[in-house]
N, C-alpha and C positions, 0 to 999 in steps of 0.2 A: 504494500500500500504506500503510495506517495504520503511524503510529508505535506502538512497542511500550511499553506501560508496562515499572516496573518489576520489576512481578513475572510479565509476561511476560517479559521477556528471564533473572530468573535460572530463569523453568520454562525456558524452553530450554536455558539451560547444565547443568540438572541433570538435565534428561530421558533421553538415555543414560545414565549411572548408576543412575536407579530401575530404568529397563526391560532393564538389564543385571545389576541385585539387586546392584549397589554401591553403590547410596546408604546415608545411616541412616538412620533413624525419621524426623528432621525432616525430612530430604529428599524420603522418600516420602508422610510425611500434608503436607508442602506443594503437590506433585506432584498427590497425586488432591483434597485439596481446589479446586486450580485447575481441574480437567479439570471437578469437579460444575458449578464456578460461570462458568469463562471460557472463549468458543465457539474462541477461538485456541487455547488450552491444550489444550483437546478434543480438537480439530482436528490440531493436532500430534502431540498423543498418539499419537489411533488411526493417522495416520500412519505413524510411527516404531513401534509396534508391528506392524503390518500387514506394513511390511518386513520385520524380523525373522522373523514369522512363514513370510512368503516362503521366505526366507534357508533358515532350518531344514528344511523342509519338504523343499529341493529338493536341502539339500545343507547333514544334521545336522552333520557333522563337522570342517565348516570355516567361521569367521569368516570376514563378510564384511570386505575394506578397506572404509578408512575411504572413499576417494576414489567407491566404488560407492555405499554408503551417502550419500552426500553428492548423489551423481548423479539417484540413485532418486528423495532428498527434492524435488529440486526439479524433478523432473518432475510428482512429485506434486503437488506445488504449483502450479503452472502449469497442469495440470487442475482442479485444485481450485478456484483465482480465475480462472480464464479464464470 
């Protein structure tokens, strides 16, 4: 796995926050300008939204744990670069 710069690793730290609508402004025009330009950013993005969207879908009423959320990502992930 490539090393992460570093504005990939703070897209990662603040990606749950945007796609939870807790970020602020700068968080989120930082956020989606990465996703236009960086294939990781993207990449993670539609990840991490694609769960959520799961999430809601199957069962609007309850947040997922974090530890699911966590589980999902890296299964993803492991389809993804596999």
């Amino acid at each position: 796995m490539e090393k992460l710069t570093d504005k990939q690793k703070y897209f990662k730290s603040i990606i749950d926050l945007v796609l939870d609508g807790e970020g602020d402004r700068h968080q989120v025009d930082f956020c989606m300008n990465q996703v236009v330009h960086c294939p990781y950013c993207r990449t993670k993005y539609e990840q991490e939204k694609a769960v959520r969207e799961c999430i809601k879908r199957y069962n609007p009423y309850v947040s997922a744990p974090q530890d699911l959320l966590l589980s999902i990502q890296s299964i993803t992930q492991k389809a993804v670069y596999s």
